[in-house]
mmCIF file of the N, C-alpha and C atoms, coordinates in Angstrom:
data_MODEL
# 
_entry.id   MODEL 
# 
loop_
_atom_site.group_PDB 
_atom_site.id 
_atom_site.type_symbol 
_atom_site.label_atom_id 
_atom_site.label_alt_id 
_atom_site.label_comp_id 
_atom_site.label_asym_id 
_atom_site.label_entity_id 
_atom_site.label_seq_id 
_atom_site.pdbx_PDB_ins_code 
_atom_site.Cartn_x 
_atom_site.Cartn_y 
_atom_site.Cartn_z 
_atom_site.occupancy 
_atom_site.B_iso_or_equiv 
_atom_site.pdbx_formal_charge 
_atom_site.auth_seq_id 
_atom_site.auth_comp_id 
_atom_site.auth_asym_id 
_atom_site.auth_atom_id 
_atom_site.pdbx_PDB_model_num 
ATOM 1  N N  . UNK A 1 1  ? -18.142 2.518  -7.690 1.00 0.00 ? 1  UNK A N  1 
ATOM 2  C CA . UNK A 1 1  ? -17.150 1.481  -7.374 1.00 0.00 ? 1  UNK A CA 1 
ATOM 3  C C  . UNK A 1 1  ? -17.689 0.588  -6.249 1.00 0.00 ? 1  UNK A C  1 
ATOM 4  N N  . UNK A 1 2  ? -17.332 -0.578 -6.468 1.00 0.00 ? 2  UNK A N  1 
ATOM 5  C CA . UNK A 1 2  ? -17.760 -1.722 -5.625 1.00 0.00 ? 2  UNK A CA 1 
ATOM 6  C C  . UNK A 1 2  ? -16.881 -1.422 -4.573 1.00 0.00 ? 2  UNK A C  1 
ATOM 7  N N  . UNK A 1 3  ? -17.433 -2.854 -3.341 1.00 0.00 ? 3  UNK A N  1 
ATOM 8  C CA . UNK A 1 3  ? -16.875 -2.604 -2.429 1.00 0.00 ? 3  UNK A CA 1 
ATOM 9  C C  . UNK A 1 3  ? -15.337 -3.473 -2.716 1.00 0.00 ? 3  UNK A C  1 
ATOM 10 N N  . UNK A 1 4  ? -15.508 -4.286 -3.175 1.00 0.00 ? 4  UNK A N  1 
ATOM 11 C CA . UNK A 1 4  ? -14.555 -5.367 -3.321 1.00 0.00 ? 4  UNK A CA 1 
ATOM 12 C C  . UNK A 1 4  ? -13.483 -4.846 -3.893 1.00 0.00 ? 4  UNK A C  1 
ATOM 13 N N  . UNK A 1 5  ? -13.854 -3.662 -4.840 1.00 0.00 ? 5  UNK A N  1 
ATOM 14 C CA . UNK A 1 5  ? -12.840 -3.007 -5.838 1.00 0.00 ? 5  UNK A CA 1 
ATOM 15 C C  . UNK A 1 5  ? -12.084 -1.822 -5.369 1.00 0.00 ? 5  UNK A C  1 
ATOM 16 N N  . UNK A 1 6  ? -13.209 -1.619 -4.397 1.00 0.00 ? 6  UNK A N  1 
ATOM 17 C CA . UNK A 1 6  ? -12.018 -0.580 -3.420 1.00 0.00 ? 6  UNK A CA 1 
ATOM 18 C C  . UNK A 1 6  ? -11.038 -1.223 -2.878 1.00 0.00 ? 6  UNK A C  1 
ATOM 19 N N  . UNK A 1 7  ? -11.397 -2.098 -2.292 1.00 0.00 ? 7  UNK A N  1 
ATOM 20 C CA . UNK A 1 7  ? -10.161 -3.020 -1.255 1.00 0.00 ? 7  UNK A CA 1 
ATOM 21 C C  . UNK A 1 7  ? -9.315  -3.359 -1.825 1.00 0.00 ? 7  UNK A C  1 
ATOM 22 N N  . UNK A 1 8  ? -9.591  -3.876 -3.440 1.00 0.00 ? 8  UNK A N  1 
ATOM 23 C CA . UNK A 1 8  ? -8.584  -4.482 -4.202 1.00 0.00 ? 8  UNK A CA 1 
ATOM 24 C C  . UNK A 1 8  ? -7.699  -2.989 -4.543 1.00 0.00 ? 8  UNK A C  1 
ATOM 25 N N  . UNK A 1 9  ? -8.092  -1.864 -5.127 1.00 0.00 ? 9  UNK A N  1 
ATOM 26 C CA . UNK A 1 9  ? -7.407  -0.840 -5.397 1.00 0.00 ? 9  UNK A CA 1 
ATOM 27 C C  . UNK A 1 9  ? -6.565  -0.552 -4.364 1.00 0.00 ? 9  UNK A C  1 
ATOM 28 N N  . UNK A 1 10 ? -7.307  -0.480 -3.010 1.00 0.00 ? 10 UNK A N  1 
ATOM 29 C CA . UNK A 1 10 ? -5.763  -0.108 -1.564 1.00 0.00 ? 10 UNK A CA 1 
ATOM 30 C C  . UNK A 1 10 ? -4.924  -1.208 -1.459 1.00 0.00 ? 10 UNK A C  1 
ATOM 31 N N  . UNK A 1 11 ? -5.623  -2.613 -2.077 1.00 0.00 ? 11 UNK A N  1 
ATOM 32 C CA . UNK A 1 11 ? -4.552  -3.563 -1.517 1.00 0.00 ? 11 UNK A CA 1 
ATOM 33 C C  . UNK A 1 11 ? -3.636  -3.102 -2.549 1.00 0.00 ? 11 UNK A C  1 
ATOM 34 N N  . UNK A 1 12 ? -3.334  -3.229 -3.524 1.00 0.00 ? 12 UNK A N  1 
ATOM 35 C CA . UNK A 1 12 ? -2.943  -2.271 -5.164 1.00 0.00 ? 12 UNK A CA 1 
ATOM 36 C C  . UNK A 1 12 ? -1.651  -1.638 -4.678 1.00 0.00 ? 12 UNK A C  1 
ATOM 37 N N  . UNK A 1 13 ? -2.213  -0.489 -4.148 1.00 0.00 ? 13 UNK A N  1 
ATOM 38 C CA . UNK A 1 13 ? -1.401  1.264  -3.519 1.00 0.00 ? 13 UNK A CA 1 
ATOM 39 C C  . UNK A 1 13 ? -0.807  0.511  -2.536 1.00 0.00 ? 13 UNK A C  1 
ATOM 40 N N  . UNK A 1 14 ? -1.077  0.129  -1.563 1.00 0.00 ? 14 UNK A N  1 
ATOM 41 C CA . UNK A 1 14 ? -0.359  -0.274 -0.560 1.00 0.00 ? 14 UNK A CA 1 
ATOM 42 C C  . UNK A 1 14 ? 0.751   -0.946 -0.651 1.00 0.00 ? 14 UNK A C  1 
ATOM 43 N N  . UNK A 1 15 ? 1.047   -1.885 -1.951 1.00 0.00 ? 15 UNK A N  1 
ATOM 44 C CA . UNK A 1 15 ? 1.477   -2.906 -2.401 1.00 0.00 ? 15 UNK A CA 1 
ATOM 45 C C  . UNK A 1 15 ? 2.995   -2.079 -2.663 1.00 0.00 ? 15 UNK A C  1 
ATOM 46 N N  . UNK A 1 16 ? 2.440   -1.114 -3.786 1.00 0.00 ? 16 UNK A N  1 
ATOM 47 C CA . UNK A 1 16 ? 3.198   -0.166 -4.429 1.00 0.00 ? 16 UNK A CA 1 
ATOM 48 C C  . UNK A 1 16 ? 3.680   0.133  -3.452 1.00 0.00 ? 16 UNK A C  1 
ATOM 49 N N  . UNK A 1 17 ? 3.389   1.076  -2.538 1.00 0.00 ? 17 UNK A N  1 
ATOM 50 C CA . UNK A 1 17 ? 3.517   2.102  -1.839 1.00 0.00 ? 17 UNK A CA 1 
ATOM 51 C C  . UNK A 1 17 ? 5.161   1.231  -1.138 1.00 0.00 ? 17 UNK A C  1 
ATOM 52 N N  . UNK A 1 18 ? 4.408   0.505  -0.302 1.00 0.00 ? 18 UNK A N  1 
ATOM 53 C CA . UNK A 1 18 ? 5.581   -0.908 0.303  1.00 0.00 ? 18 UNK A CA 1 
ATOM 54 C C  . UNK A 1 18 ? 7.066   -0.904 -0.639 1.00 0.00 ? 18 UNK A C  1 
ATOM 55 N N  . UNK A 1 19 ? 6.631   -1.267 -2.116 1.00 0.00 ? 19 UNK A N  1 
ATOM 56 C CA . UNK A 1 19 ? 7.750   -1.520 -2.558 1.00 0.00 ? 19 UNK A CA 1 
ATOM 57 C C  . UNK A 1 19 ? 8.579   -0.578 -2.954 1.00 0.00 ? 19 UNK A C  1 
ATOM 58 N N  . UNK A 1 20 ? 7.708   0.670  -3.102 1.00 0.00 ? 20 UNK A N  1 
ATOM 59 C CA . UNK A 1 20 ? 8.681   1.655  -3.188 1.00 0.00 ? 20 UNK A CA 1 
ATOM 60 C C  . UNK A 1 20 ? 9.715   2.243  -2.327 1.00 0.00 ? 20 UNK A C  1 
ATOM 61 N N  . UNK A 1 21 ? 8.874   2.238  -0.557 1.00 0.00 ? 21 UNK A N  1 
ATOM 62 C CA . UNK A 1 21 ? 9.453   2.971  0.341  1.00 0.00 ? 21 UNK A CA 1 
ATOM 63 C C  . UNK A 1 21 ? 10.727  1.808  0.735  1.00 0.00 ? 21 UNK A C  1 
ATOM 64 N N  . UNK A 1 22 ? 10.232  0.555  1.018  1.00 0.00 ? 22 UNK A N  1 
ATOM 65 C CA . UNK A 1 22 ? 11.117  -0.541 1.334  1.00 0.00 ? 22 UNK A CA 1 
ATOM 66 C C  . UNK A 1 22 ? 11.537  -0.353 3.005  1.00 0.00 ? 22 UNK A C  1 
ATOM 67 N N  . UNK A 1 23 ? 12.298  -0.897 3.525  1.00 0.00 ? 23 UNK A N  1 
ATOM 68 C CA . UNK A 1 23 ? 12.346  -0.876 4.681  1.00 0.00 ? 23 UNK A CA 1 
ATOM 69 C C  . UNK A 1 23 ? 12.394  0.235  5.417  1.00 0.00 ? 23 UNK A C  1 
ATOM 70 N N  . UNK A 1 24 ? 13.379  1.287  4.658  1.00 0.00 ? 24 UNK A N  1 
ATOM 71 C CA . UNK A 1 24 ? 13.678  2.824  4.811  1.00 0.00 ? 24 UNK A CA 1 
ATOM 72 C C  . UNK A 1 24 ? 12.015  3.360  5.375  1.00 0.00 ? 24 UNK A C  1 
ATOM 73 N N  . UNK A 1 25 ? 10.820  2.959  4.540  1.00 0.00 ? 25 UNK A N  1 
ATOM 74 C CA . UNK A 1 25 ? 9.902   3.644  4.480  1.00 0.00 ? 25 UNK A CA 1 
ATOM 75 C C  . UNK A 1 25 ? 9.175   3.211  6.008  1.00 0.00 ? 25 UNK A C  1 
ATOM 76 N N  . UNK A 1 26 ? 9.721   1.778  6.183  1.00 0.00 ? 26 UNK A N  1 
ATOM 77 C CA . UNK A 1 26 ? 8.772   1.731  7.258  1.00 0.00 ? 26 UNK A CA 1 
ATOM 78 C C  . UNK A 1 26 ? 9.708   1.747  8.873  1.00 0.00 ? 26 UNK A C  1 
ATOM 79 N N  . UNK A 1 27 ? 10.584  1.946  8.634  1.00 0.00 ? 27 UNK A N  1 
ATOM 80 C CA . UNK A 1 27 ? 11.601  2.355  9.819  1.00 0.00 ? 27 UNK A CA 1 
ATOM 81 C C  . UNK A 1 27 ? 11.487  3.811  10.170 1.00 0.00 ? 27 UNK A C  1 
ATOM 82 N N  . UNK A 1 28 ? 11.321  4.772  9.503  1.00 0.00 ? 28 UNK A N  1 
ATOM 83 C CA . UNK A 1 28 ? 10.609  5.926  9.608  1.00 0.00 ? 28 UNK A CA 1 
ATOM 84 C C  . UNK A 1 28 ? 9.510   6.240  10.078 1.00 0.00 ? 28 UNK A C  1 
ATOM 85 N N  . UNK A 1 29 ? 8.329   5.504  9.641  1.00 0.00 ? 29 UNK A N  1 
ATOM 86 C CA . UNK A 1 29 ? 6.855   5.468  9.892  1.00 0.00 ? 29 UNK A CA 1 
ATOM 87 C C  . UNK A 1 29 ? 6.508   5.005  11.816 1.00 0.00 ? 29 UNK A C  1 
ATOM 88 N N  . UNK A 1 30 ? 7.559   3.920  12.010 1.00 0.00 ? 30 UNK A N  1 
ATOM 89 C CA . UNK A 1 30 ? 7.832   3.335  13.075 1.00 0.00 ? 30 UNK A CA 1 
ATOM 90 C C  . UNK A 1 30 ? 7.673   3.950  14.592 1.00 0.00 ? 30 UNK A C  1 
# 
C-alpha cells in the first residue's frame, strides 16, 4: 500500500468513525 492510500483509507475511518460517534463521541473523548 501506497503512502497516499493509507492516508486516504484513515481519512475514510475517521470520516466514518466521526459520523457514527457524532457529538456524543467526541464530548466523551474530550
Amino acid at each position: 500500500m501506497t503512502a497516499p492510500d493509507y492516508r486516504t483509507e484513515m481519512t475514510i475511518r475517521f470520516t466514518i468513525w466521526d459520523q457514527i460517534t457524532g457529538t456524543a463521541g467526541r464530548l466523551t473523548t474530550t
